[in-house]
C-alpha positions as CSV (number, residue, x, y, z in Angstrom):
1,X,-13.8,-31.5,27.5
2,X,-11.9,-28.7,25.4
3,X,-11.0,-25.7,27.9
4,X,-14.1,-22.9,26.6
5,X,-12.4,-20.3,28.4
6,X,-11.2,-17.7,26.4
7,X,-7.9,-16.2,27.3
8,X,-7.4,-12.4,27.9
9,X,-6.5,-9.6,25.4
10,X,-3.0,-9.8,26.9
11,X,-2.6,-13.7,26.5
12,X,-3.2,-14.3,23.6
13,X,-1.1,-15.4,21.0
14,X,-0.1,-13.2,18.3
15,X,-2.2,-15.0,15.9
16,X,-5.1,-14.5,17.7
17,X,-7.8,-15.9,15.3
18,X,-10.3,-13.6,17.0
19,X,-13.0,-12.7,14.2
20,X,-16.6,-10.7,14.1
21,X,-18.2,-8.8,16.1
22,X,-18.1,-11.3,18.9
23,X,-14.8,-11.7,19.0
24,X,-14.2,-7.6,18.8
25,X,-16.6,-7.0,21.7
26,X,-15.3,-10.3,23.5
27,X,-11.7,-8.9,23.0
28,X,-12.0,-5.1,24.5
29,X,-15.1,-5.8,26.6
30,X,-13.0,-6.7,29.5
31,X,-11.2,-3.8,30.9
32,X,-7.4,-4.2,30.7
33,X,-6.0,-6.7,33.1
34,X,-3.8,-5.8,36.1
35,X,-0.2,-4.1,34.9
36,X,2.6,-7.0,34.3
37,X,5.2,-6.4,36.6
38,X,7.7,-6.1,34.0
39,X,5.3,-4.4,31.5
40,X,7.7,-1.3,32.1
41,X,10.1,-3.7,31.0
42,X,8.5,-4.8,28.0
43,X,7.5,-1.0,26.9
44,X,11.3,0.1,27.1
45,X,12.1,-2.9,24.9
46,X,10.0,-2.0,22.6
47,X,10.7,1.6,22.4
48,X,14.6,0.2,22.0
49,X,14.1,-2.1,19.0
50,X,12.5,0.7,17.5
51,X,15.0,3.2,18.1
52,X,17.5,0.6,16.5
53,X,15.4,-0.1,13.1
54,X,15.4,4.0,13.2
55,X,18.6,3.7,12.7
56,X,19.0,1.0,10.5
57,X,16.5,2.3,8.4
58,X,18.6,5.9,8.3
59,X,21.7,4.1,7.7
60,X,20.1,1.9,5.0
61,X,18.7,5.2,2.8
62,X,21.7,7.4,3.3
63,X,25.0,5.4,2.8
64,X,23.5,2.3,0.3
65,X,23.1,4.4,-2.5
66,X,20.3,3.8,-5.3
67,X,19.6,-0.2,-5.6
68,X,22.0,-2.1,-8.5
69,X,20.3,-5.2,-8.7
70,X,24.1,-6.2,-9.5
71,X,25.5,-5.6,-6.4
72,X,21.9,-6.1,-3.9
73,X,23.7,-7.5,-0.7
74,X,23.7,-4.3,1.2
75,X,20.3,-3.7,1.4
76,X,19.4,-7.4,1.5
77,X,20.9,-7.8,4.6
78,X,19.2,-4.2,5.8
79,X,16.0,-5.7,4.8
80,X,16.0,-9.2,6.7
81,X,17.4,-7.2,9.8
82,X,14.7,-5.1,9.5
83,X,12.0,-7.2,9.0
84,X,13.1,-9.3,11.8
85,X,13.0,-6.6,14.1
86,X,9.9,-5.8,13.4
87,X,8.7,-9.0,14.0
88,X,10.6,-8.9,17.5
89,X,8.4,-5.2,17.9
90,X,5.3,-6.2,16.9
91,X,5.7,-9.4,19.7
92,X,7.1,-7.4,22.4
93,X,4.4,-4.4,21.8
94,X,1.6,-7.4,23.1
95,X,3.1,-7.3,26.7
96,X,3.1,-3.5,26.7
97,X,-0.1,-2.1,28.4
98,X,-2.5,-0.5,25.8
99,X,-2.2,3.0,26.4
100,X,1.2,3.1,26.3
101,X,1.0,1.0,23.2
102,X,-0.9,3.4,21.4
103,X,1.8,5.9,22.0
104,X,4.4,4.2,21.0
105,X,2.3,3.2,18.1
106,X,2.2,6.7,16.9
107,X,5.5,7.9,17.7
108,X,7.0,5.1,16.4
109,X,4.9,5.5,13.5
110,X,6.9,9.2,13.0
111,X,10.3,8.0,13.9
112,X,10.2,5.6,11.5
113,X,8.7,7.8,8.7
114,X,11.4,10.3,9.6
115,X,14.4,8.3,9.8
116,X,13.3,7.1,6.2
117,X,13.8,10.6,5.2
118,X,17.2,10.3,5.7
119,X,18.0,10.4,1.6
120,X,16.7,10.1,-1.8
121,X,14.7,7.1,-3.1
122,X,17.0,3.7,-3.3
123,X,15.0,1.2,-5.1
124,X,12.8,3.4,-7.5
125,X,12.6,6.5,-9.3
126,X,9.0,7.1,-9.9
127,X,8.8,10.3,-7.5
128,X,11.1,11.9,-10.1
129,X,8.1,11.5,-12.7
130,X,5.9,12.6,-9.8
131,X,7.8,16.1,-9.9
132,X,7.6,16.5,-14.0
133,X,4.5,15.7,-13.9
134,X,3.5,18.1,-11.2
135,X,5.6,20.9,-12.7
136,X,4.1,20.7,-15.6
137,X,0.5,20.8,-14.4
138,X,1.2,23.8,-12.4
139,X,2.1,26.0,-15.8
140,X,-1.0,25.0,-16.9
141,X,0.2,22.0,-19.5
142,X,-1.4,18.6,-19.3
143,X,1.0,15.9,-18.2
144,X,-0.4,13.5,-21.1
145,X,0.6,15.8,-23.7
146,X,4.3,15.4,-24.0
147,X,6.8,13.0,-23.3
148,X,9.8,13.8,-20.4
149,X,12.0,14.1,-23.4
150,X,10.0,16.1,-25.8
151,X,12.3,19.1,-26.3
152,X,8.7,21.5,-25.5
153,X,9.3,20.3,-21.9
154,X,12.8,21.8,-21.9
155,X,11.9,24.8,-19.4
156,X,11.4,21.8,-16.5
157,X,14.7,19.8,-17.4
158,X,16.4,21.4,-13.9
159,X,20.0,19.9,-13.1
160,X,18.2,17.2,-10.7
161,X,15.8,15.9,-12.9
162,X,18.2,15.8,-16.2
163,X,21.5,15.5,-15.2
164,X,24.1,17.5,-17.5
165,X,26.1,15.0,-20.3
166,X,29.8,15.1,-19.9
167,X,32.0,14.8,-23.0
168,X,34.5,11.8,-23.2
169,X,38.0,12.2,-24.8
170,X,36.2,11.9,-28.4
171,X,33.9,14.5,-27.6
172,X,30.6,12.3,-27.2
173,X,28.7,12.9,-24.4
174,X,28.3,10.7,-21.8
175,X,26.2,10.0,-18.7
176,X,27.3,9.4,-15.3
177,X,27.7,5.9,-14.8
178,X,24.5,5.6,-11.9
179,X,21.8,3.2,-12.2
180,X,19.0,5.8,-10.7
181,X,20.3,8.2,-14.2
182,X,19.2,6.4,-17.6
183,X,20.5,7.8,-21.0
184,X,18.2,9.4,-23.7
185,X,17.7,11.6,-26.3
186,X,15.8,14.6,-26.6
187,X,12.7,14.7,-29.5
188,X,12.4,16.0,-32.4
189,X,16.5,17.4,-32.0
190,X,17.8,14.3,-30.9
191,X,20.7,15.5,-28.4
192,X,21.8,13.3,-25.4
193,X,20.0,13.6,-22.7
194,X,20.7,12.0,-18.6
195,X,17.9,11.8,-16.3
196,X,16.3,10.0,-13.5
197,X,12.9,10.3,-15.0
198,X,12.2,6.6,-16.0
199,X,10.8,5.8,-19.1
200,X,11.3,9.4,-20.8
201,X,10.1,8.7,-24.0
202,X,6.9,7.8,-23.4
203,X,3.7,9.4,-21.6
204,X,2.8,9.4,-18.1
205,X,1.2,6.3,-17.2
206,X,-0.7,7.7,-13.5
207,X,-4.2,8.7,-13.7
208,X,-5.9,12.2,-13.4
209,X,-6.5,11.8,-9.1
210,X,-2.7,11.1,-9.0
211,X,-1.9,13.7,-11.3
212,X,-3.9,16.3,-9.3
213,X,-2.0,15.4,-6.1
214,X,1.6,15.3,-7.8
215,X,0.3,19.0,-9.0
216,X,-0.3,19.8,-5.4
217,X,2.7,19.0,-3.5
218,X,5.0,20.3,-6.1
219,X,3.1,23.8,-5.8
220,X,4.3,24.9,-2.9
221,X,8.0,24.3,-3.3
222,X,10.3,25.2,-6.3
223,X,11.5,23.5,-8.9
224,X,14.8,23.2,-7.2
225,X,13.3,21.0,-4.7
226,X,14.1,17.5,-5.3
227,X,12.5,14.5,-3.9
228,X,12.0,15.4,-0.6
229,X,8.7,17.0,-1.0
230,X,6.9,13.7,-1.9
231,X,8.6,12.2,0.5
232,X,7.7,14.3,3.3
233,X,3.9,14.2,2.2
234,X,4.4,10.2,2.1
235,X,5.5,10.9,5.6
236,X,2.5,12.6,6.9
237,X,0.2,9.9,4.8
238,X,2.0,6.9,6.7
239,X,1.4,8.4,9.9
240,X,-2.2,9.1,9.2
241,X,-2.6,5.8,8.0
242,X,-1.2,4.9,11.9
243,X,-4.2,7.2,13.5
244,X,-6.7,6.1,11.4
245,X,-6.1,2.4,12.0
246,X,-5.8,3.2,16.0
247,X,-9.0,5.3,16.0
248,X,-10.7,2.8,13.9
249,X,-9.6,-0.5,16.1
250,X,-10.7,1.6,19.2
251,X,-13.6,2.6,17.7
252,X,-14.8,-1.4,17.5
253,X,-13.4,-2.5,20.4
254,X,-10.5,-3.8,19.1
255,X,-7.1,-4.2,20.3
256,X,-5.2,-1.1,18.6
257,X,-1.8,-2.5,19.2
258,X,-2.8,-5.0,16.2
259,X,-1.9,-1.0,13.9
260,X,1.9,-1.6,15.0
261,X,1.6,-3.9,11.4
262,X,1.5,-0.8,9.5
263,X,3.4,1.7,11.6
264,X,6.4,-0.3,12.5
265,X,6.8,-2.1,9.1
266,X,9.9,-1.8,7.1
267,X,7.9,-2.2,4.3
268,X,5.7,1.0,4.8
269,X,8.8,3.1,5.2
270,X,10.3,2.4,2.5
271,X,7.7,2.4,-0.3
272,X,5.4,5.1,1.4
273,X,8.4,7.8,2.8
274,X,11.5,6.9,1.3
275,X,10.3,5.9,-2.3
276,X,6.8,7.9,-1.3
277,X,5.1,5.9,-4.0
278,X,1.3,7.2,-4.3
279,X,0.0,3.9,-3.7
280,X,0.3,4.8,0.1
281,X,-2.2,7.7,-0.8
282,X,-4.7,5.2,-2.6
283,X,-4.7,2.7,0.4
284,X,-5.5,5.7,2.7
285,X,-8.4,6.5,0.1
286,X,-9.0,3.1,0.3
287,X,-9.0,2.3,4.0
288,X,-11.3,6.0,4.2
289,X,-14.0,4.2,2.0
290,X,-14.2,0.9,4.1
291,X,-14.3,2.9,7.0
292,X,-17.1,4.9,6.0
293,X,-19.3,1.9,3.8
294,X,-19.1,0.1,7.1
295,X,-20.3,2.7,9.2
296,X,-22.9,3.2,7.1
297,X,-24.2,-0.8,7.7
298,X,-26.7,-0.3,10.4
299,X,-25.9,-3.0,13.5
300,X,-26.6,-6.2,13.5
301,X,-29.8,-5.2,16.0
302,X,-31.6,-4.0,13.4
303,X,-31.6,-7.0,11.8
304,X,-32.9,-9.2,14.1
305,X,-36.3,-9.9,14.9
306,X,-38.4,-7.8,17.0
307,X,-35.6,-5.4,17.1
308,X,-36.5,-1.9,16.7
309,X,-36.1,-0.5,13.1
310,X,-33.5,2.6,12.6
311,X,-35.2,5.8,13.1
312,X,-35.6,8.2,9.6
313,X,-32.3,10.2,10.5
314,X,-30.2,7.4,11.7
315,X,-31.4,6.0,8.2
316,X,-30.4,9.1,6.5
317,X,-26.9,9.0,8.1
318,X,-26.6,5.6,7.2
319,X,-27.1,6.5,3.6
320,X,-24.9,9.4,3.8
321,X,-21.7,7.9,5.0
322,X,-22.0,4.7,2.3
323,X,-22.1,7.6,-0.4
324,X,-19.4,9.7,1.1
325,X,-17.5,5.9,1.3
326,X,-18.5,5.5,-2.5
327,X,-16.5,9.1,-3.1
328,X,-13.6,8.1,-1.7
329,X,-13.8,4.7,-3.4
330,X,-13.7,6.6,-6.8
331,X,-10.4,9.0,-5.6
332,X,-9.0,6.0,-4.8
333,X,-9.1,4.5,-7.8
334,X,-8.5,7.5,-9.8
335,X,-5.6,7.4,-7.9
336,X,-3.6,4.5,-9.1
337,X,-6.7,2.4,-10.7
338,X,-5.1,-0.7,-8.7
339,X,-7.7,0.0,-5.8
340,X,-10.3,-1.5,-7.7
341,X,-10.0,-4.4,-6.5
342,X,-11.0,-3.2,-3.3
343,X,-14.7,-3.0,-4.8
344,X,-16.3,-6.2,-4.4
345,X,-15.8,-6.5,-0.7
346,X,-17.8,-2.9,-0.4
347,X,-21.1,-3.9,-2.8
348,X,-21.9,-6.5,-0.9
349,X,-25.2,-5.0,1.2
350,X,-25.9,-1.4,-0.7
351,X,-24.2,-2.0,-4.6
352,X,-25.6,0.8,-5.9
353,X,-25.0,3.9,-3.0
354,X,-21.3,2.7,-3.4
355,X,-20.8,2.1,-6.9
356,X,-22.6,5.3,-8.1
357,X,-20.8,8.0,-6.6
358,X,-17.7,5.8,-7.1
359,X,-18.2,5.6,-11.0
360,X,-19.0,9.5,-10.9
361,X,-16.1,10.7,-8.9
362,X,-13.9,8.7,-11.4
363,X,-15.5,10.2,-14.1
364,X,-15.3,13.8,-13.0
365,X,-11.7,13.5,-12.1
366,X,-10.6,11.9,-15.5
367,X,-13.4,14.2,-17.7
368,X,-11.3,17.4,-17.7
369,X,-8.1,15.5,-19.4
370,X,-10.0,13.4,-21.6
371,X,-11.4,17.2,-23.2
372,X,-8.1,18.5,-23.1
373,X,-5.9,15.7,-24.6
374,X,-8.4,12.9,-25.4
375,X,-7.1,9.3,-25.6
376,X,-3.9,10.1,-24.6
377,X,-5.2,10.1,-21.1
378,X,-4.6,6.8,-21.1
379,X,-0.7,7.0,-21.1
380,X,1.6,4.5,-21.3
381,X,-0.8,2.0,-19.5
382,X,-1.1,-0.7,-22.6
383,X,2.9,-0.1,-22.7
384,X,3.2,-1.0,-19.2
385,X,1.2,-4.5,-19.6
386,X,3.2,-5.2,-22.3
387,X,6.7,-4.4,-20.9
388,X,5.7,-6.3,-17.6
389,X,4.9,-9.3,-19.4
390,X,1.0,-9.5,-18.7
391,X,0.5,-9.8,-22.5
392,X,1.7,-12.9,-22.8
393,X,1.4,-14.3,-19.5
394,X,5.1,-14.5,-18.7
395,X,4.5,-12.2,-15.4
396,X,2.4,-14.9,-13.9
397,X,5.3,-16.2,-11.6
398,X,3.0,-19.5,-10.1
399,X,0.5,-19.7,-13.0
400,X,2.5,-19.7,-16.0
401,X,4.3,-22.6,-14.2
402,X,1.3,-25.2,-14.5
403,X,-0.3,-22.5,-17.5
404,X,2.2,-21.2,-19.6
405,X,1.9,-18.7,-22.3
406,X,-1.7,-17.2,-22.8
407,X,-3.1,-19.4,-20.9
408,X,-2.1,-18.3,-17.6
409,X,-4.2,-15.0,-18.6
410,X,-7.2,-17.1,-18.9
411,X,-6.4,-19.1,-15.6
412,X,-5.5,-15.2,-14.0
413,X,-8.8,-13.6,-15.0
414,X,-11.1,-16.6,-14.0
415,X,-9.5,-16.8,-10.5
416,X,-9.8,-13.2,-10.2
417,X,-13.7,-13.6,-11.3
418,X,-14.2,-16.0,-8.4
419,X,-12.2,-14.7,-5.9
420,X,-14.5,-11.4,-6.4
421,X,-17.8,-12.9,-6.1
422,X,-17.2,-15.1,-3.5
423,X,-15.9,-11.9,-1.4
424,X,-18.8,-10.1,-2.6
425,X,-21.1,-12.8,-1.4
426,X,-19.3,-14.0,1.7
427,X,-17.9,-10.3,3.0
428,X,-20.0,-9.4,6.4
429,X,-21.0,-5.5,5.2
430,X,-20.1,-4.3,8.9
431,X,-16.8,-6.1,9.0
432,X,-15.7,-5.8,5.4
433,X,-11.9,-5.8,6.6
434,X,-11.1,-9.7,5.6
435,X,-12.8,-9.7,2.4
436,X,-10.3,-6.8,1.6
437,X,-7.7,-8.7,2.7
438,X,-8.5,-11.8,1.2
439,X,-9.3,-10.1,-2.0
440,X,-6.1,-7.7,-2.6
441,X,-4.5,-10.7,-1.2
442,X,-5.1,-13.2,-3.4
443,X,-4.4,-10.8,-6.4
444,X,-1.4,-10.4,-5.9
445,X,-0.5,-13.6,-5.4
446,X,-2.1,-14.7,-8.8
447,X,-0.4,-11.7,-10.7
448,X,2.8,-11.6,-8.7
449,X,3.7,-7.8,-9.9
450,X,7.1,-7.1,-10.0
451,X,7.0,-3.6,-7.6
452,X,6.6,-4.3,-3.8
453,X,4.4,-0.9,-3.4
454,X,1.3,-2.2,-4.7
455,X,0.8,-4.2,-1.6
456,X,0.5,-1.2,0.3
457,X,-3.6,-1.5,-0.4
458,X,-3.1,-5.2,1.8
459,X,-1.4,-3.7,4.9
460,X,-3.9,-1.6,6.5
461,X,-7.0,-4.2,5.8
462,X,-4.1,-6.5,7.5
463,X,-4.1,-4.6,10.4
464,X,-8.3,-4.2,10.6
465,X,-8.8,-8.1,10.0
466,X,-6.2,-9.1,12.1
467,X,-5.2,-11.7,9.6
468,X,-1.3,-11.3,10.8
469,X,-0.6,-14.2,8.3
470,X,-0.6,-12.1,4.6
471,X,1.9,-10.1,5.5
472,X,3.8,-12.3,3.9
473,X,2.9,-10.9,0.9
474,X,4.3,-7.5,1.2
475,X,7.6,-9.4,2.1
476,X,7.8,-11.5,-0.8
477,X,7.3,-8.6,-3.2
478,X,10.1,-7.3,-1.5
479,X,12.4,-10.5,-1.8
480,X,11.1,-10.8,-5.2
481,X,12.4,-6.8,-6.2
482,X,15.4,-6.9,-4.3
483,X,16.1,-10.2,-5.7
484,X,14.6,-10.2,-9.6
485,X,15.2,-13.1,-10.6
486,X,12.3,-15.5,-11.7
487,X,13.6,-18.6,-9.3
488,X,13.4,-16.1,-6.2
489,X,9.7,-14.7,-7.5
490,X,8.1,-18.6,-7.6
491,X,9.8,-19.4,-4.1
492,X,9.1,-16.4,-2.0
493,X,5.6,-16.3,-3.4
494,X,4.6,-20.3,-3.0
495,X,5.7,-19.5,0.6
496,X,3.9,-16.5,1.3
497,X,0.7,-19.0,0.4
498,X,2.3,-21.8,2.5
499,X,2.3,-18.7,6.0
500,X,-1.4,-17.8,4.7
501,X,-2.5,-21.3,4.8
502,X,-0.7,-22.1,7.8
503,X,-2.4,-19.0,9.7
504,X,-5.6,-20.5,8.2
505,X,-5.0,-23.8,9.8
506,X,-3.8,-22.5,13.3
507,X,-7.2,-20.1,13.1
508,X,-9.4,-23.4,12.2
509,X,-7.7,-25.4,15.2
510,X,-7.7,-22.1,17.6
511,X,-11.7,-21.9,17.2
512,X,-12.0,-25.8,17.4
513,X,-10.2,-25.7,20.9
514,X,-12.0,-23.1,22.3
515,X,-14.8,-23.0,20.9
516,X,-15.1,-19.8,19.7
């Protein structure tokens, strides 16, 4: 007869496949088992292999330079010791007892984010358009209006942004030879111009919410501040995505040490501090929403018969924390638009109290700039399907291999189609963590993006799911960037789904064993 006796919090396995409310309650019920005798031992590990990805990460922003996917060993290597440690972390932080956990959760969380402060961006230079942007917003202009390079944007073209031409021996001017500064020319006169604005002759591609908060970071510091600000801000967001996860795993009895996925990852500290890509904003949004739709699911209790009904104010608070969940659903995606495909996973028990202040946040964010510059709003989003290949289907790295051409669009969107519904019909309202998973999840394996960051949505639903097994996908977005090459892209993502499947199998067998 299989053993039915569930092993402690502190036994387990790291892929504890632990799921539900049961398994929450079953999980933090018990009080914390007797101190290991080397769990001092264990805690001072951990803090060390910490301390040494602080510096690694440090060492990594400040003496690389900006990424040449020419010359990418350097912070290749940075990136699989990094990721290796924090695999060794993550272990090591299960045999550390829980309230020191939680500290070093947190102050890890910090460390990390501040040693990835340690210099400018290396693999992107989207913050740079951040600032424009922001700059722009704050003299009153609309960032839709002009181009980077349209010559009426000349008062914001400081020496950081637009780097000064040099003349060669013939007199023509030339940029510095740097792949974060890209040559252009100024509109309607035409002259030379070097900046580390991407893309700077066509409009802003990020939507009104993002636009709002690149307008209110840059506000408070001038416009000789370079990237620093955002990635400060990106800073304090990572961290509060730490506390949030912690409060929210203690909250439902939940092991909090499973947060360490998002505050000791590489990953996180790159994109969200050192690159301080807005997506880490959404996901916050994001995570804010789930939190609140679930809360506002009344128990289980409620449901079952003969229990005793909700009384007319817990009803009423109920209500009120699905439509404040609905709000930040909408800032979310008026953020980066991405986070929409964190819906279905949050209609599943009250559609319309979610999807109704959703739609109307959205609307009143995007309302003012569609008045004031009308279907430019829209920016250089068609552009940006285009240039990543999603037109034709060439940016399907798995699809286009058994689909290629168009067809891998059709094959994309009909996947997607399921993969929503069955989350919207499958997702347990209380415990909407794993359809967000599952959902994000699977979209990016069927679009395989090119940029790492968007998987910063998947990490925090991750940590709340415990599904340990899709991080794999944040990691082969990154061996995919750091590596672009199309052979890389089809490997690293076939084995991301190989780990996911694997840590579906394991789960299947766990419960099977135990019985639980």
């Amino acid at each position: 007869m299989p053993n039915t006796r569930e092993p402690s919090a502190d036994a387990q396995p790291a892929g504890e496949p632990a799921d539900t409310a049961h398994a929450a309650a079953s999980s933090t019920s018990r009080p914390d088992p007797p101190r290991l005798p080397h769990a001092r031992v264990f805690t001072a590990l951990t803090a060390l292999v910490l301390a040494v990805m602080a510096v690694l990460t440090a060492l990594s922003v400040s003496t690389l330079g900006f990424f040449d996917p020419a010359d990418a060993g350097g912070i290749v290597w940075y990136t699989v010791a990094l990721w290796l440690l924090f695999v060794a972390a993550a272990l090591l932080l299960r045999r550390v007892p829980r309230r020191a956990a939680i500290v070093l959760i947190v102050a890890g969380s910090a460390v990390l984010s501040g040693a990835a402060l340690a210099g400018p961006p290396n693999t992107s230079t989207d913050s740079a358009r951040y600032a424009l942007d922001g700059m722009v917003a704050n003299e009153g202009g609309s960032p839709y209006t002009y181009v980077p390079a349209d010559d009426a944007l000349a008062q914001f073209r400081t020496t950081w942004l637009f780097v000064p031409a040099v003349n060669d021996s013939d007199g023509h001017p030339q940029c510095p030879a740097s792949p974060r500064i890209e040559r252009s020319v100024s509109l309607p006169s035409f002259q030379v111009i070097c900046t580390v604005v991407n893309r700077p002759q066509v409009h802003t591609i990020y939507p009104p919410g993002a636009e709002l908060y690149f307008a209110g970071v840059r506000f408070w510091v001038p416009a000789t501040a370079e990237y620093w600000p955002f990635q400060l801000t990106g800073a304090l967001i990572s961290v509060g995505i730490s506390i949030v996860l912690v409060l929210a795993l203690l909250r439902r009895r939940m092991d909090a040490r499973w947060a360490a996925l998002w505050a000791f990852s590489p990953f996180v500290a790159t994109e969200a501090v050192t690159n301080s890509h807005v997506d880490a904003l959404a996901a916050l949004l994001l995570l804010l929403a789930t939190l609140f739709v679930a809360r506002g699911s009344p128990p289980l209790a409620t449901r079952e018969p003969g229990a005793i009904a909700p009384t007319a104010a817990a009803s009423r608070a109920s209500t009120a924390r699905t439509i404040v969940g609905g709000v930040f659903l909408g800032l979310s995606i008026a953020v980066k638009l991405v986070p929409v495909i964190g819906a279905p996973a949050l209609l599943r028990r009250h559609p319309l109290k979610v999807a109704i202040p959703a739609i109307l946040t959205f609307a009143a964010l995007y309302v003012p700039y569609v008045l004031a510059t009308g279907i430019a709003v829209i920016g250089f989003l068609p552009g940006y399907l285009a240039e990543e290949g999603y037109d034709d289907g060439s940016r399907f790295a798995l699809l286009s291999i058994v689909a290629p051409g168009p067809v891998s669009i059709v094959l994309a969107g009909i996947l997607l189609l399921v993969t929503a519904v069955l989350v919207w019909r499958r997702t347990d309202p209380e415990n909407p963590w794993l359809g967000q998973v599952v959902m994000i999840g699977t979209t990016m394996l069927i679009v395989t993006p090119h940029y790492s960051w968007y998987a910063l949505l998947l990490v925090p639903f991750v940590v709340l799911s415990r599904r340990w097994e899709w991080m794999a996908v944040p990691a082969a977005l990154t061996a995919q960037l750091l590596v672009p090459t199309l052979a890389v892209a089809r490997v690293s993502f076939a084995l991301a789904i190989v780990v996911v499947l694997a840590g579906l199998a394991y789960r299947t067998y766990y419960r099977r064993v135990y019985r639980t």
